[in-house]
mmCIF entry with sequence, helices, sheets and N, C-alpha, C, O atoms, coordinates in Angstrom:
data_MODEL
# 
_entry.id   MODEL 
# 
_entity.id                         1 
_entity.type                       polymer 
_entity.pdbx_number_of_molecules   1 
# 
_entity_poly.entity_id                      1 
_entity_poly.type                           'polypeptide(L)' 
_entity_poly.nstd_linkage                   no 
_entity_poly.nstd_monomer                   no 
_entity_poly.pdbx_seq_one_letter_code       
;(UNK)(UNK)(UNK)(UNK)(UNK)(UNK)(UNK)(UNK)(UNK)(UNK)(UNK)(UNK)(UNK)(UNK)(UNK)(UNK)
(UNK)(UNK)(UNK)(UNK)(UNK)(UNK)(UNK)(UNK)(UNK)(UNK)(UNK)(UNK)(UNK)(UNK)(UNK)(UNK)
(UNK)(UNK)(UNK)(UNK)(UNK)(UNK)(UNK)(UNK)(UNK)(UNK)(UNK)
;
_entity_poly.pdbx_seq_one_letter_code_can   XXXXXXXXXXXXXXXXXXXXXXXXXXXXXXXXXXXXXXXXXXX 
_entity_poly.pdbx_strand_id                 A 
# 
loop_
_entity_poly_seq.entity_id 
_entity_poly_seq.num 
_entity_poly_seq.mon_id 
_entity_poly_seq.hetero 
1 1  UNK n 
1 2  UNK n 
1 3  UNK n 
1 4  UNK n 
1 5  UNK n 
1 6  UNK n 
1 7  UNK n 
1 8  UNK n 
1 9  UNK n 
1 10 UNK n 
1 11 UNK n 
1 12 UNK n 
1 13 UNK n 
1 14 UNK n 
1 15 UNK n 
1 16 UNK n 
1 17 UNK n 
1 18 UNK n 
1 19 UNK n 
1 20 UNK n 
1 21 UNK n 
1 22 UNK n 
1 23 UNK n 
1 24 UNK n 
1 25 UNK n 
1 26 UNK n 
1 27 UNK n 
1 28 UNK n 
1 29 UNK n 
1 30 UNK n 
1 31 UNK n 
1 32 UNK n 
1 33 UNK n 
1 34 UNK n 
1 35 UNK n 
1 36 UNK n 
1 37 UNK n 
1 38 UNK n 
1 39 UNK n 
1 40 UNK n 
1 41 UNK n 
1 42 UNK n 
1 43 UNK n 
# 
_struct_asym.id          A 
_struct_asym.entity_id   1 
# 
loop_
_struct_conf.conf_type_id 
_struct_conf.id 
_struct_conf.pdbx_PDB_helix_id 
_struct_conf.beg_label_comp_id 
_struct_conf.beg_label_asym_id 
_struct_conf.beg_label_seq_id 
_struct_conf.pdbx_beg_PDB_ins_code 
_struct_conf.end_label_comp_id 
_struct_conf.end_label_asym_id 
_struct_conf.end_label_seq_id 
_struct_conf.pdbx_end_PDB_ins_code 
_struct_conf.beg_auth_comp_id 
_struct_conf.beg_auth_asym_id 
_struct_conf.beg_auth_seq_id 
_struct_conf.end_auth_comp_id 
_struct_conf.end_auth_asym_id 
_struct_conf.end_auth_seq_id 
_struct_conf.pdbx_PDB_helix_class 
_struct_conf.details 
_struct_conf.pdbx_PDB_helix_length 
HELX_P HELX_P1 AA1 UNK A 8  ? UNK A 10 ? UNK A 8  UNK A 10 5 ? 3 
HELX_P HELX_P2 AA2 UNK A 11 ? UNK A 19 ? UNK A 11 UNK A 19 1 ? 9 
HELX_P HELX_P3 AA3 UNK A 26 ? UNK A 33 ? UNK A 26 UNK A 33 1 ? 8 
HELX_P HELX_P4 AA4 UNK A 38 ? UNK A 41 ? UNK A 38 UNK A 41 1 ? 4 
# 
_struct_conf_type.id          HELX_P 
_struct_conf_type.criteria    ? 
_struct_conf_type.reference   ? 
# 
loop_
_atom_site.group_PDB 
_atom_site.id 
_atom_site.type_symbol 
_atom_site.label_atom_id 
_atom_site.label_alt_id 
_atom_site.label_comp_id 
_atom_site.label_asym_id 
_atom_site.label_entity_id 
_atom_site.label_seq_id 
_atom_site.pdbx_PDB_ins_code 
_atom_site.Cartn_x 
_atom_site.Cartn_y 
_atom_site.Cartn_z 
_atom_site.occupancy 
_atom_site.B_iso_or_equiv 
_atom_site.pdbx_formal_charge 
_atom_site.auth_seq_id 
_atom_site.auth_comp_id 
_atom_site.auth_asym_id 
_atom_site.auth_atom_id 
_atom_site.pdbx_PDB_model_num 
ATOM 1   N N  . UNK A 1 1  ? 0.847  -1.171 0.000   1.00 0.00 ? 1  UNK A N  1 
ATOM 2   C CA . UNK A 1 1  ? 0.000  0.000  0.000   1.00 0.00 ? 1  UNK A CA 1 
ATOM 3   C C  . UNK A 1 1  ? 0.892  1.234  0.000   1.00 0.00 ? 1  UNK A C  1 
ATOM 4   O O  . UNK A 1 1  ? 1.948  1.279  0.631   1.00 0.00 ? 1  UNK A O  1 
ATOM 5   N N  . UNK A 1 2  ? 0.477  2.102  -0.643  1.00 0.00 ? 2  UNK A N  1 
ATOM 6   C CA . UNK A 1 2  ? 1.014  3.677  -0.519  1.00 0.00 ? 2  UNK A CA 1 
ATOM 7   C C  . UNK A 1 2  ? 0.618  4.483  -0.438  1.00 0.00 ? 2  UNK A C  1 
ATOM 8   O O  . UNK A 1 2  ? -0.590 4.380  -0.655  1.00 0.00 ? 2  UNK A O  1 
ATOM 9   N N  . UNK A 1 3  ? 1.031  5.816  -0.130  1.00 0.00 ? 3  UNK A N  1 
ATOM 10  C CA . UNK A 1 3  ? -0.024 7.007  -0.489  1.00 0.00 ? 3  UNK A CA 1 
ATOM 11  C C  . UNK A 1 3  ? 0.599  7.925  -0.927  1.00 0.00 ? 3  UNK A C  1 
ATOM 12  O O  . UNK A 1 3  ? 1.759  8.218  -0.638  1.00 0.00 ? 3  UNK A O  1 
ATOM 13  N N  . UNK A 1 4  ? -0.367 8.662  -1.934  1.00 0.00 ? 4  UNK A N  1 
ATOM 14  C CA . UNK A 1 4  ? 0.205  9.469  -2.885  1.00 0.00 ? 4  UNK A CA 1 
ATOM 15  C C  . UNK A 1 4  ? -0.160 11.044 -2.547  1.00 0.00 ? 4  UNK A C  1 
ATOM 16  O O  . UNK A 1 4  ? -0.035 11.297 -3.745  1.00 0.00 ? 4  UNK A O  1 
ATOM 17  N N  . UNK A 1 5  ? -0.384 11.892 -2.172  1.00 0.00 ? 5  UNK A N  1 
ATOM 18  C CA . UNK A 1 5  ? -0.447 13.666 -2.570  1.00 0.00 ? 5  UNK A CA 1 
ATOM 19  C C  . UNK A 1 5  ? 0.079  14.698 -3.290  1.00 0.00 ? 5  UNK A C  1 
ATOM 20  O O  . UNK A 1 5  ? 1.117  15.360 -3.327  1.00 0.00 ? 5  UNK A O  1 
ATOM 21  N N  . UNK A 1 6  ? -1.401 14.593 -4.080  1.00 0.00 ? 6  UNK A N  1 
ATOM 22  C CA . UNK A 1 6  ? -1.687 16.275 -5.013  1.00 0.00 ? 6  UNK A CA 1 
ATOM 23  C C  . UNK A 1 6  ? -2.463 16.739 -4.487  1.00 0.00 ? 6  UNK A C  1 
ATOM 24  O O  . UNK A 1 6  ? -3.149 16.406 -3.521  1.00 0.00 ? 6  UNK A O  1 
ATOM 25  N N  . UNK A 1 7  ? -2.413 17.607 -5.126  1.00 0.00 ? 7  UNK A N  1 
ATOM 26  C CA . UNK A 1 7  ? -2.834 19.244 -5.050  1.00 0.00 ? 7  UNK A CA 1 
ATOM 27  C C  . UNK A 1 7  ? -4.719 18.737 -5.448  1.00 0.00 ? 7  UNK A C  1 
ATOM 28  O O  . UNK A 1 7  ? -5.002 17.815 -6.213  1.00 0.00 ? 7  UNK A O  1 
ATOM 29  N N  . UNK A 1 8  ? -5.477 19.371 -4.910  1.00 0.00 ? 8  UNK A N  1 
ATOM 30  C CA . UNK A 1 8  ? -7.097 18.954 -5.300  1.00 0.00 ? 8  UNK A CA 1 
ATOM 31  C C  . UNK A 1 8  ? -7.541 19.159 -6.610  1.00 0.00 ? 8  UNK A C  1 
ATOM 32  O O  . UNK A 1 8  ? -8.273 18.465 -7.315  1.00 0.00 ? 8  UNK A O  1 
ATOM 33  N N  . UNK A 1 9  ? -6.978 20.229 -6.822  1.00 0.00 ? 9  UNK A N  1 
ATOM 34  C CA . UNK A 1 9  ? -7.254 20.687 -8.715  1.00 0.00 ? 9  UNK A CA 1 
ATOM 35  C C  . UNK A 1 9  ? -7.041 19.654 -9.204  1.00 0.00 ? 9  UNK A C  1 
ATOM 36  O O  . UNK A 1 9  ? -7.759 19.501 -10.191 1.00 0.00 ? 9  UNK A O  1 
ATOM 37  N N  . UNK A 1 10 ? -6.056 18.396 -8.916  1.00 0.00 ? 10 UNK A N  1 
ATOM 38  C CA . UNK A 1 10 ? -5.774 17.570 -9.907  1.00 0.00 ? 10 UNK A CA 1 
ATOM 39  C C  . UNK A 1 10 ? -6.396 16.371 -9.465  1.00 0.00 ? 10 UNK A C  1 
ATOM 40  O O  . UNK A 1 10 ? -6.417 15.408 -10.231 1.00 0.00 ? 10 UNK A O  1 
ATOM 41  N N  . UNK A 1 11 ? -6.882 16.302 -8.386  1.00 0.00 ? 11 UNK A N  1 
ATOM 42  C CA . UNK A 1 11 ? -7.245 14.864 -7.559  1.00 0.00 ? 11 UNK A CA 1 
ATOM 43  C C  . UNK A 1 11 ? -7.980 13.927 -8.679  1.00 0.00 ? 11 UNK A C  1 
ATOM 44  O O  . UNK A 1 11 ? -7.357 13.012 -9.218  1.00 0.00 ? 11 UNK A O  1 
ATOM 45  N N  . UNK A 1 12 ? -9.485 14.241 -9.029  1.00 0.00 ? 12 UNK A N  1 
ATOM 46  C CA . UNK A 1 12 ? -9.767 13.250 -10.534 1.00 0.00 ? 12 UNK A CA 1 
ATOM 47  C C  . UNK A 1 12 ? -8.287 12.881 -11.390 1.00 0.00 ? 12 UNK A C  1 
ATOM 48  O O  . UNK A 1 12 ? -7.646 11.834 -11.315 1.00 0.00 ? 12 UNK A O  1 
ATOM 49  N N  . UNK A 1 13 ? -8.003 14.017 -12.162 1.00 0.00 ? 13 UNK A N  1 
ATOM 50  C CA . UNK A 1 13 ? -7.437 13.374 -12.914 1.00 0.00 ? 13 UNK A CA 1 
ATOM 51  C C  . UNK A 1 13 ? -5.959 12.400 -12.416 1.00 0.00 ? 13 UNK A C  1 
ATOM 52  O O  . UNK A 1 13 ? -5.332 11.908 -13.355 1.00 0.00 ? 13 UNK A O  1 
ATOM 53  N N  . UNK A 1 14 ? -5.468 12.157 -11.093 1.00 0.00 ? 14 UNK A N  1 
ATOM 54  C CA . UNK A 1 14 ? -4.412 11.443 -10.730 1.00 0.00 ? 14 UNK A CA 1 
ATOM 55  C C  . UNK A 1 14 ? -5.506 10.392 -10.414 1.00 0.00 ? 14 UNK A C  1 
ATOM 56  O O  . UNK A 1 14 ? -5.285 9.364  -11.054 1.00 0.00 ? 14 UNK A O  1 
ATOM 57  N N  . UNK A 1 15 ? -6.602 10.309 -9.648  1.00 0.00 ? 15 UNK A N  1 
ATOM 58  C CA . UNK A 1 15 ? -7.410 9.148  -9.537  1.00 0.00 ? 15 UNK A CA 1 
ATOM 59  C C  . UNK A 1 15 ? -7.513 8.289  -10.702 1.00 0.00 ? 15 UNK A C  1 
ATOM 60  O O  . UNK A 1 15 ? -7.205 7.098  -10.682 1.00 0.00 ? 15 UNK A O  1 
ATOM 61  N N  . UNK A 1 16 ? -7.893 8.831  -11.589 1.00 0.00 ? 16 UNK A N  1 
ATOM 62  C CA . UNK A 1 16 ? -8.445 8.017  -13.035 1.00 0.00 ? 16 UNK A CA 1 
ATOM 63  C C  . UNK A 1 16 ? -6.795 7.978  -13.404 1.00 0.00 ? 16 UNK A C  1 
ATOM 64  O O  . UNK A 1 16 ? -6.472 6.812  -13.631 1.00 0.00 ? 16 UNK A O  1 
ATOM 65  N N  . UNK A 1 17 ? -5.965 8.661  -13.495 1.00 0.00 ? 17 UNK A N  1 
ATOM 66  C CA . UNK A 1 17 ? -4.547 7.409  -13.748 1.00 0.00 ? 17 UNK A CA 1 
ATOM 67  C C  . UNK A 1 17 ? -3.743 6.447  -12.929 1.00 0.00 ? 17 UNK A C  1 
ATOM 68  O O  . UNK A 1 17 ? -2.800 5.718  -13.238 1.00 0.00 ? 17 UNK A O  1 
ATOM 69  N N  . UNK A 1 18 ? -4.465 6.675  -11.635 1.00 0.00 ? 18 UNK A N  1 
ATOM 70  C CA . UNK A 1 18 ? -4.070 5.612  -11.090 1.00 0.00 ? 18 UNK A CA 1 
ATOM 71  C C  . UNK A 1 18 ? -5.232 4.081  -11.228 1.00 0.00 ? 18 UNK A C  1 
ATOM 72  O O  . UNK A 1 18 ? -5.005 2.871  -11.214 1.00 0.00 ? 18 UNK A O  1 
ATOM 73  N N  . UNK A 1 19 ? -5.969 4.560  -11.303 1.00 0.00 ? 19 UNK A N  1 
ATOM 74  C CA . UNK A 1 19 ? -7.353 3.572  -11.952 1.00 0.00 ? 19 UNK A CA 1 
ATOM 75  C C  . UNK A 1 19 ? -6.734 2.570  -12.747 1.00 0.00 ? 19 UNK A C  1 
ATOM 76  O O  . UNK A 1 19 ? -6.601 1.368  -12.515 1.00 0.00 ? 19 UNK A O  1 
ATOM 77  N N  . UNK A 1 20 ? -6.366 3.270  -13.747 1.00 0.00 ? 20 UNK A N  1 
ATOM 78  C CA . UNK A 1 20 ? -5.528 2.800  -15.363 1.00 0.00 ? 20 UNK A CA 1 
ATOM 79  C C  . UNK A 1 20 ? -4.374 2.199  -15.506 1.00 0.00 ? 20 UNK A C  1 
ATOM 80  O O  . UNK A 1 20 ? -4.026 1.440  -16.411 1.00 0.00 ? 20 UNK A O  1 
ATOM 81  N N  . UNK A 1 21 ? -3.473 2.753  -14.096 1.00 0.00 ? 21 UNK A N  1 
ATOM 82  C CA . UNK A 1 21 ? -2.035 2.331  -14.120 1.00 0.00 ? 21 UNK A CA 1 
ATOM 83  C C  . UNK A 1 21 ? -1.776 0.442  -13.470 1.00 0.00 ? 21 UNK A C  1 
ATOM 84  O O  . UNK A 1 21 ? -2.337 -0.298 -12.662 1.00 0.00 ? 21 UNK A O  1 
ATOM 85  N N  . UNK A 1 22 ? -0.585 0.360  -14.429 1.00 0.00 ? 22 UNK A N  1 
ATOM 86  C CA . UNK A 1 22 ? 0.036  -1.493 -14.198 1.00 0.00 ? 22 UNK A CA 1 
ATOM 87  C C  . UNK A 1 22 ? 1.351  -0.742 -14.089 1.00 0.00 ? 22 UNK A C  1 
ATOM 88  O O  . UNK A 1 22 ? 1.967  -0.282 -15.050 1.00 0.00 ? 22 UNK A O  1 
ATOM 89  N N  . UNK A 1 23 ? 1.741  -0.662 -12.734 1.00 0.00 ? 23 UNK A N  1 
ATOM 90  C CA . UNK A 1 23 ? 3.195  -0.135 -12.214 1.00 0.00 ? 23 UNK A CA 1 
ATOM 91  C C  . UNK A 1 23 ? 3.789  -1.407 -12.363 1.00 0.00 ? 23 UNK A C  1 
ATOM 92  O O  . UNK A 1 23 ? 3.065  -2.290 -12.824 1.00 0.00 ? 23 UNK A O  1 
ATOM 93  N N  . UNK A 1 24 ? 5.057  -1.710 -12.045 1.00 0.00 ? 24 UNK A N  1 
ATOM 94  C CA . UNK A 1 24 ? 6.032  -2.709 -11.611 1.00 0.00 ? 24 UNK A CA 1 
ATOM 95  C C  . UNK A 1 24 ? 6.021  -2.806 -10.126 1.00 0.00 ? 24 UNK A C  1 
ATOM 96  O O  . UNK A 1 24 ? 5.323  -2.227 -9.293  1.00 0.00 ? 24 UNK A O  1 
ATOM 97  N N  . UNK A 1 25 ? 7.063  -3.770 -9.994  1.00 0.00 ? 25 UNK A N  1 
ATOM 98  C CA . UNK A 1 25 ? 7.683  -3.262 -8.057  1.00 0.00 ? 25 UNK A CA 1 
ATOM 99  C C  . UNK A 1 25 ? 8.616  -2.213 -8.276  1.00 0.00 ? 25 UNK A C  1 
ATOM 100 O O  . UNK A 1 25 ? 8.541  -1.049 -7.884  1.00 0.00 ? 25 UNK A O  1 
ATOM 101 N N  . UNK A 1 26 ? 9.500  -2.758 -8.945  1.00 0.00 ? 26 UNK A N  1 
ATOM 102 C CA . UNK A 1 26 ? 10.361 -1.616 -9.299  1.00 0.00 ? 26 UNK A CA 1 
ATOM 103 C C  . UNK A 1 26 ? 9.674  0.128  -9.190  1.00 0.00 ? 26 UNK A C  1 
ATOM 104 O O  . UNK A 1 26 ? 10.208 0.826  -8.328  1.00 0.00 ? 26 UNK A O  1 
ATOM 105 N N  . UNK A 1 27 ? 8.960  0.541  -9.722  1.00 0.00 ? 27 UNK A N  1 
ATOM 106 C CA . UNK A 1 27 ? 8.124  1.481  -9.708  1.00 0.00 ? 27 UNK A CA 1 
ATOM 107 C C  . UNK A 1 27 ? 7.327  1.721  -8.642  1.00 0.00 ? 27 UNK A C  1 
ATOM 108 O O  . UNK A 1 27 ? 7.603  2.628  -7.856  1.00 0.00 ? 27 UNK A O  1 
ATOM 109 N N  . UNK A 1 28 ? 6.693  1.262  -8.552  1.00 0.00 ? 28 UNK A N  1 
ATOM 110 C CA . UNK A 1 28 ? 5.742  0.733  -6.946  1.00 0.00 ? 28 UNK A CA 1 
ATOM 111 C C  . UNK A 1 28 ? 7.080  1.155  -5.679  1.00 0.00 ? 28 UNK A C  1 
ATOM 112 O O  . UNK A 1 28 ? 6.908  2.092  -4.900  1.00 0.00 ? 28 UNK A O  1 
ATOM 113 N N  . UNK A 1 29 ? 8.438  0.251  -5.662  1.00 0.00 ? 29 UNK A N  1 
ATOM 114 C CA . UNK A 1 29 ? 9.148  0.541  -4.541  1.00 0.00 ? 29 UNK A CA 1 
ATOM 115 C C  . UNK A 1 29 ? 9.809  1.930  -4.757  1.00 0.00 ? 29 UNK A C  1 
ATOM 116 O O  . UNK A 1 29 ? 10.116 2.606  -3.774  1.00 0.00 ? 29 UNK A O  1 
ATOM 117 N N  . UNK A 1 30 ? 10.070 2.439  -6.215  1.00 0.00 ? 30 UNK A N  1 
ATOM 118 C CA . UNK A 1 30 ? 10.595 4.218  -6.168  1.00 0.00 ? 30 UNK A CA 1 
ATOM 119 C C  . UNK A 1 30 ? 8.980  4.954  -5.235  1.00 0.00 ? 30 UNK A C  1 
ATOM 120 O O  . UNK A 1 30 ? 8.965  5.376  -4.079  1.00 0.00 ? 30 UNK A O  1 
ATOM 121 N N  . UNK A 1 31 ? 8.132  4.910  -5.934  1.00 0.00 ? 31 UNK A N  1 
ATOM 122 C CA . UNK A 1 31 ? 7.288  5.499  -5.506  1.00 0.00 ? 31 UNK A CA 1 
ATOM 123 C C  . UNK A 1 31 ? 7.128  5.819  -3.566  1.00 0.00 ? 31 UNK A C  1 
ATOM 124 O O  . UNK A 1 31 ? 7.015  6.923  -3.034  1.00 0.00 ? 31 UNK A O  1 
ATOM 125 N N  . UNK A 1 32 ? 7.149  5.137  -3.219  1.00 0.00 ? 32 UNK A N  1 
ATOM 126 C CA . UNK A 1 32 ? 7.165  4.411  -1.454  1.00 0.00 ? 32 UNK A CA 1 
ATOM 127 C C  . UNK A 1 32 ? 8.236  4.746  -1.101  1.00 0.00 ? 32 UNK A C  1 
ATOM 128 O O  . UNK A 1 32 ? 8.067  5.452  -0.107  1.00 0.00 ? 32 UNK A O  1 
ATOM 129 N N  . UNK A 1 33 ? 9.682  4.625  -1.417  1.00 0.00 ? 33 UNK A N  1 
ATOM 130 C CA . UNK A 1 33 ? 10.726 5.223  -1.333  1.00 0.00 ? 33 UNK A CA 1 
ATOM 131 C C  . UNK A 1 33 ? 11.431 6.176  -1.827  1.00 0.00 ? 33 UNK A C  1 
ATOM 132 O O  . UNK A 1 33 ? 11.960 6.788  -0.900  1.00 0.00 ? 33 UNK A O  1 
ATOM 133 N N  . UNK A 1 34 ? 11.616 6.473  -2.519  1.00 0.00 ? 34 UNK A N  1 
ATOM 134 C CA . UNK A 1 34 ? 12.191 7.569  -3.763  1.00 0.00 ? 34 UNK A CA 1 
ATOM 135 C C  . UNK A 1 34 ? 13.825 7.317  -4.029  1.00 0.00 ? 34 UNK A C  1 
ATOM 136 O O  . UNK A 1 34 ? 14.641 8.229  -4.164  1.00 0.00 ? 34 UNK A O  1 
ATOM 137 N N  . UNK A 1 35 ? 14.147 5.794  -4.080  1.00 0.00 ? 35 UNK A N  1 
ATOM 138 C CA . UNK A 1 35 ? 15.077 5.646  -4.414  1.00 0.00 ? 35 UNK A CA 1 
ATOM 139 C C  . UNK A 1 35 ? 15.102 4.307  -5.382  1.00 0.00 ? 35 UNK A C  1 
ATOM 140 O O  . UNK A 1 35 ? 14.349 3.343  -5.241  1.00 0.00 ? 35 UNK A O  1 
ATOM 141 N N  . UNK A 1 36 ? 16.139 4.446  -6.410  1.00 0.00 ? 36 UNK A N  1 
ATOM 142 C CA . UNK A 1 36 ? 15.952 3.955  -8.042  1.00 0.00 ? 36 UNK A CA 1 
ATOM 143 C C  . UNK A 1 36 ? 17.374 2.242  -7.489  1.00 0.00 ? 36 UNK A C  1 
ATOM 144 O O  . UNK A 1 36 ? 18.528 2.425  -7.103  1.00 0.00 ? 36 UNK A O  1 
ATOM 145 N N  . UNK A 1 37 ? 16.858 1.184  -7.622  1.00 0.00 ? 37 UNK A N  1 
ATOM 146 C CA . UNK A 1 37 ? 17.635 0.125  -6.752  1.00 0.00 ? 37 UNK A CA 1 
ATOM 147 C C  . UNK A 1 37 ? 18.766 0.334  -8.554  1.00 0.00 ? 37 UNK A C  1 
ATOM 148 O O  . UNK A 1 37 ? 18.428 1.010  -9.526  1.00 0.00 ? 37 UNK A O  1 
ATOM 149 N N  . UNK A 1 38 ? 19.859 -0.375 -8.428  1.00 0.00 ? 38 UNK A N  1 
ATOM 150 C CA . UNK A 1 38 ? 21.207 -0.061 -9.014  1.00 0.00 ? 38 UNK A CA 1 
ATOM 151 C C  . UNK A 1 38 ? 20.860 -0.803 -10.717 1.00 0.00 ? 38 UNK A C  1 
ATOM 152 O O  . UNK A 1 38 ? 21.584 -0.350 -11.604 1.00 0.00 ? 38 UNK A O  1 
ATOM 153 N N  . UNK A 1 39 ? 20.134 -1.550 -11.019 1.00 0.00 ? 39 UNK A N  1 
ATOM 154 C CA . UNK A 1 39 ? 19.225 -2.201 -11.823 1.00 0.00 ? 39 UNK A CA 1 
ATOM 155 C C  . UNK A 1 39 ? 18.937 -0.957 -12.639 1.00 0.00 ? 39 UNK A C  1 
ATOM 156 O O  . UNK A 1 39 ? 19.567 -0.542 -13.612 1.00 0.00 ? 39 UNK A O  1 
ATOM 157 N N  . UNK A 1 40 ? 17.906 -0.463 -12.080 1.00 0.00 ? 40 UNK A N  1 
ATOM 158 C CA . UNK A 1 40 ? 16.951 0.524  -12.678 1.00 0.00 ? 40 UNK A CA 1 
ATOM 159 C C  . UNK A 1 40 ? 17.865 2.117  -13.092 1.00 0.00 ? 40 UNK A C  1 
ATOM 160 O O  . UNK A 1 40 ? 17.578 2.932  -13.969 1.00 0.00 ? 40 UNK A O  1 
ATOM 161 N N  . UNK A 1 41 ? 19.090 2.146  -12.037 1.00 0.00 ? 41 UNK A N  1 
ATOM 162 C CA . UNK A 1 41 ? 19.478 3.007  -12.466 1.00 0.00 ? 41 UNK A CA 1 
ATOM 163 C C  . UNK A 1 41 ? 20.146 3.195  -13.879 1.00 0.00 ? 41 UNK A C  1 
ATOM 164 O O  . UNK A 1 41 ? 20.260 4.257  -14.492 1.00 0.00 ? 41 UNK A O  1 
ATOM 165 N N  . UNK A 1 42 ? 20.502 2.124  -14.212 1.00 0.00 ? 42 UNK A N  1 
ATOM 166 C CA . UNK A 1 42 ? 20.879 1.780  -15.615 1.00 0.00 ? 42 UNK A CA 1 
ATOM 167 C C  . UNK A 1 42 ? 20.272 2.054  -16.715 1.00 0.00 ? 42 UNK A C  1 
ATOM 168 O O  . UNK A 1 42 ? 20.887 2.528  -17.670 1.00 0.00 ? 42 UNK A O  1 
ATOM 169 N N  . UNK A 1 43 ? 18.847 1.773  -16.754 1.00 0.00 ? 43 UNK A N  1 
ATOM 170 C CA . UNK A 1 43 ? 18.080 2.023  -17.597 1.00 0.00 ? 43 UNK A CA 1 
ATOM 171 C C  . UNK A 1 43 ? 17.506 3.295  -18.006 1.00 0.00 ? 43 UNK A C  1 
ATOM 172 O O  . UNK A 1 43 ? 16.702 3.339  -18.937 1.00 0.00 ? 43 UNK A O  1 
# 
């Protein structure tokens, strides 16, 4: 689980892309952490 904050102006439209979104872990664990594992930094 995570949690995310914007700004309200945008709240729909981050809802409906998170609706839509197929993250990775990879992605999923930057998000939760904000750090890119040595893998990903490569890319």
């Amino acid at each position: 689980m995570c949690a995310l904050m914007v700004e309200a102006e945008v709240l729909r439209g981050a809802q409906s892309l998170l609706a839509q979104a197929e993250l990775t872990d990879a992605e999923l664990d930057f998000l939760a952490t904000g750090h890119l594992s040595c893998d990903d930094a490569r890319e």
